[in-house]
C-alpha positions in Angstrom: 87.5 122.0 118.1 91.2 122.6 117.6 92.6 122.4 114.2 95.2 119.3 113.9 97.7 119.1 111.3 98.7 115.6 109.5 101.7 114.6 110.3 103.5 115.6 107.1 105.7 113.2 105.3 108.8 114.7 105.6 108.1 114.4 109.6 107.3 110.7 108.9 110.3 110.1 106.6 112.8 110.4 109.8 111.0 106.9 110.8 110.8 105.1 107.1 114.4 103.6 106.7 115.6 102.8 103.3 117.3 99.4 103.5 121.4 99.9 102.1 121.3 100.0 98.7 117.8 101.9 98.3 116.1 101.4 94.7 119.8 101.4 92.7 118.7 98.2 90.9 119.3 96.8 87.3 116.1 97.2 85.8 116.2 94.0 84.0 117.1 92.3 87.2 113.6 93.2 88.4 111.0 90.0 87.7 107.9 92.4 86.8 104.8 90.8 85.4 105.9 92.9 82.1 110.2 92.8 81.5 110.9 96.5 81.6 107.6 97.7 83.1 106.1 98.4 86.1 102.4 97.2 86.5 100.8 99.5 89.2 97.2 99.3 90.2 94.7 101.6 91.3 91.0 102.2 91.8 90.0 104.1 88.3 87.1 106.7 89.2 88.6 107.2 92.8 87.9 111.2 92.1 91.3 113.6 92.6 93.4 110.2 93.4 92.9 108.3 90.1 90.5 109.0 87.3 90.4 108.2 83.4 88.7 105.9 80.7 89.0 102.2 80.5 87.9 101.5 77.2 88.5 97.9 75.8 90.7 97.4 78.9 93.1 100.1 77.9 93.3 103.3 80.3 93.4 106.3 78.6 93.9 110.4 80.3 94.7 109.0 83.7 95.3 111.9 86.1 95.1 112.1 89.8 97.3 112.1 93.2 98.1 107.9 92.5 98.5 108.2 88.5 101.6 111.3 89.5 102.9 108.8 92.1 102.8 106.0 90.0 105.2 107.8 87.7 107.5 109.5 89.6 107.5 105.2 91.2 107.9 104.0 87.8 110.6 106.9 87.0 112.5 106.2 89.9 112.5 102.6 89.1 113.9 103.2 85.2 110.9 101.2 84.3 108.0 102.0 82.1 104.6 102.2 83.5 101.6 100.6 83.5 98.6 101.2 85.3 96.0 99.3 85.2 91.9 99.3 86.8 91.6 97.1 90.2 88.6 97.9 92.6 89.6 99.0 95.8 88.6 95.9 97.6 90.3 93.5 95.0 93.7 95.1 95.6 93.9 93.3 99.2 91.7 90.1 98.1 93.5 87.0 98.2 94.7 85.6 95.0 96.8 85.9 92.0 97.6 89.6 91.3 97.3 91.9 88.3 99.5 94.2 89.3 103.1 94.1 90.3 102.1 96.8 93.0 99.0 98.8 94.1 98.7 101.8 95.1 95.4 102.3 95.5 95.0 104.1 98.7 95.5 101.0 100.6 95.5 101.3 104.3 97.3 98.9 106.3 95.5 96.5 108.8 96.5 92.9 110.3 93.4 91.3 108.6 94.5 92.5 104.9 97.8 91.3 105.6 97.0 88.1 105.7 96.2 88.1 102.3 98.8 90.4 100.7 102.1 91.5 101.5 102.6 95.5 102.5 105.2 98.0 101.7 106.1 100.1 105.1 103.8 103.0 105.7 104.4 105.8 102.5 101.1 108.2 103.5 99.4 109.1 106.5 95.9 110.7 106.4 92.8 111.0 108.4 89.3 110.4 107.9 87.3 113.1 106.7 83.4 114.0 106.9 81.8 115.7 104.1 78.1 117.0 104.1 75.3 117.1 102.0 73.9 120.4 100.7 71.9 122.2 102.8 72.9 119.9 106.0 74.6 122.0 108.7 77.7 120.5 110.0 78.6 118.5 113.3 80.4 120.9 115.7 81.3 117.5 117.3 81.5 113.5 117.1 78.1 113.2 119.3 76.4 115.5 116.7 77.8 113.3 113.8 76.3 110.4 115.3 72.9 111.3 114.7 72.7 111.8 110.8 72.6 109.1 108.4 75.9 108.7 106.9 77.6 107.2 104.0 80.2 104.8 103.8 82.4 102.2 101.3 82.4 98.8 101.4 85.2 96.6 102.9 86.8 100.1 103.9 88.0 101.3 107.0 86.0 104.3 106.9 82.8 101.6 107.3 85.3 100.0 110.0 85.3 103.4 111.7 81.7 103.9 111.9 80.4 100.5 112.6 82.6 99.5 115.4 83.7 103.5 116.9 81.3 105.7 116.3 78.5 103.7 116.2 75.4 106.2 114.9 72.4 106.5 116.0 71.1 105.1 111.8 72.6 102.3 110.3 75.0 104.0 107.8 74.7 103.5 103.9 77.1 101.4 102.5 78.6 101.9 98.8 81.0 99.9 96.7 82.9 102.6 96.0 83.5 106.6 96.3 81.5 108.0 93.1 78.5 105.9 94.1 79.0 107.4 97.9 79.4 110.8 96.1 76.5 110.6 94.1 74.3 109.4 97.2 75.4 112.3 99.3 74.4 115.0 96.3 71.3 113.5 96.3 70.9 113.9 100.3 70.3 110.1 100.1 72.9 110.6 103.2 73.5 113.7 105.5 77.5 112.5 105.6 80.0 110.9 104.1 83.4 109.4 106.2 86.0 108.3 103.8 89.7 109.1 103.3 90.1 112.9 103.7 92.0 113.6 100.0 88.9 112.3 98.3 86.7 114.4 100.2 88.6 117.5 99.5 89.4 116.3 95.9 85.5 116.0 95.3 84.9 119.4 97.3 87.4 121.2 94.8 86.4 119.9 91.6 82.7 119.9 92.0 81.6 122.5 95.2 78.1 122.9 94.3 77.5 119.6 94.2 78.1 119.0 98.1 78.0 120.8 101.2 81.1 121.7 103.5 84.0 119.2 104.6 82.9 119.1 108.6 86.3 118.5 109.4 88.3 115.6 110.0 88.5 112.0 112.5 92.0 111.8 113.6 92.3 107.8 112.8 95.7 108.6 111.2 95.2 106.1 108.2 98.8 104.3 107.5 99.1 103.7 104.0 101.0 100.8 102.4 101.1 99.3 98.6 100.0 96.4 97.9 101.9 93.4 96.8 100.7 89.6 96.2 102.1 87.4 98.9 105.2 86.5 98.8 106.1 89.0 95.8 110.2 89.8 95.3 109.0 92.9 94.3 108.2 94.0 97.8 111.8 95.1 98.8 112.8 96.9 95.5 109.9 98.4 94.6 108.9 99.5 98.5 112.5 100.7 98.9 112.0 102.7 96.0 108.5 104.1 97.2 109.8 105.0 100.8 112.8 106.8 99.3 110.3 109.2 97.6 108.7 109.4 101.0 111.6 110.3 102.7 112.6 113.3 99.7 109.4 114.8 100.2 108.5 113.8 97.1 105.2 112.5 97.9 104.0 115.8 100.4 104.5 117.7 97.0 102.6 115.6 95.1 99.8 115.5 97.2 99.9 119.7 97.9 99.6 119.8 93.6 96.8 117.7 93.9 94.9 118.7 96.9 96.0 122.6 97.5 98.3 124.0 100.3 96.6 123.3 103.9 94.7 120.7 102.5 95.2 118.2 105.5 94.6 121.2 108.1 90.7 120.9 108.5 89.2 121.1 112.3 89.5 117.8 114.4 86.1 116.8 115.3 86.0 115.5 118.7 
């Protein structure tokens, strides 16, 4: 295995173009579902990305990678902020919208963009594989294919596995990363695939609870936020989001969040 590092964000920024003008806009010119306020959605209990309390539909000590983002967004904006709970899969569902924008760790594919309209790419990650306890781990892809792995719902990680790696056991799907989590400290599943952050997120905050992060699937996961379709929020707020990008903004966040190197685990091949 040779050790692959993520194309950091300050690499990527030289390709995001911020149309003229960037995100200098009046911020009462902007037609938010709130006048004055940005609306931003994530996935609440997404561990190290977005966590907090939703009680009587209020959130309450959100913290995570997406919460930080969502303010320096928000800031960036002059708007307040609002965040608000959406389940992963309901950010890219077709329909009337919540949220003036998610950010829910959204990757972009032709199918969901049917449904929803996308910012240009903001993040790119891998996938990652974490083990159970006591499981040794994969020294390549052929060995991963033999264990019985874990996987969410409607995600590209399940994509990845169904249709690329194809194991030898049908994996176990989830609807979302706690329940994966929980299944995998359990041994319920030898593996879990999902985005790399959240593995090493859930490695960091709990590491007797799992066994060691394998490595990582080079899939090179292009990120996007989410907006209903046809929203005039797309070019403001997206303008806004790849200017952070191209700062470095964003690469700092994630390195307070996830520790220096965190994107530097071995490729498995």
């Amino acid at each position: 295995m040779r050790t692959l590092a993520l194309v950091g964000l300050v690499a990527i920024a030289a390709a995001l173009v911020t149309p003229a003008g960037g995100s200098t806009v009046r911020r009462d010119s902007l037609p938010t579902l709130v006048p004055g306020t940005l609306t931003v959605g994530v996935d609440i209990g997404t561990v190290g990305l977005a966590e907090g309390d939703v009680v009587n539909g209020k959130l309450t000590h959100a913290s995570g990678f997406e919460i930080d983002l969502a303010r320096a967004l928000s800031s960036k904006l002059g708007l307040k902020l609002r965040v608000v709970d959406v389940p992963f899969a309901a950010a890219f569902a077709p329909g009337k919208k919540s949220f003036d924008v998610d950010i829910g760790h959204v990757t972009i594919t032709a199918q969901r963009a049917k449904a929803v309209d996308f910012s240009r790419p903001y993040f790119i990650v891998n996938k990652g594989v974490l083990m159970a306890p006591g499981v040794p781990p994969p020294a390549k892809l052929a060995d991963l294919r033999t264990l019985r792995i874990c996987a969410q719902s409607k995600s590209t990680s399940l994509d990845y596995v169904r249709t690329k790696l194809k194991p030898k056991l049908a994996p176990r799907v989830f609807p979302s990363p706690i329940d994966e989590l929980r299944a995998l400290s359990d041994g319920f599943c030898s593996a879990m695939v999902a985005d790399l952050e959240i593995l090493v997120a859930a490695k960091h905050e709990e590491p007797d609870l799992y066994g060691s992060i394998a490595g990582q699937i080079a899939t090179h996961e292009h990120y996007g936020a989410v907006f209903q379709k046809g929203s005039k929020l797309r070019a403001p707020v997206g303008s806004a989001l790849l200017s952070l990008a191209r700062s470095g903004a964003i690469t700092r966040l994630a390195t307070r969040r996830f520790g220096n190197g965190w994107n530097k685990s071995p490729v498995l091949r």
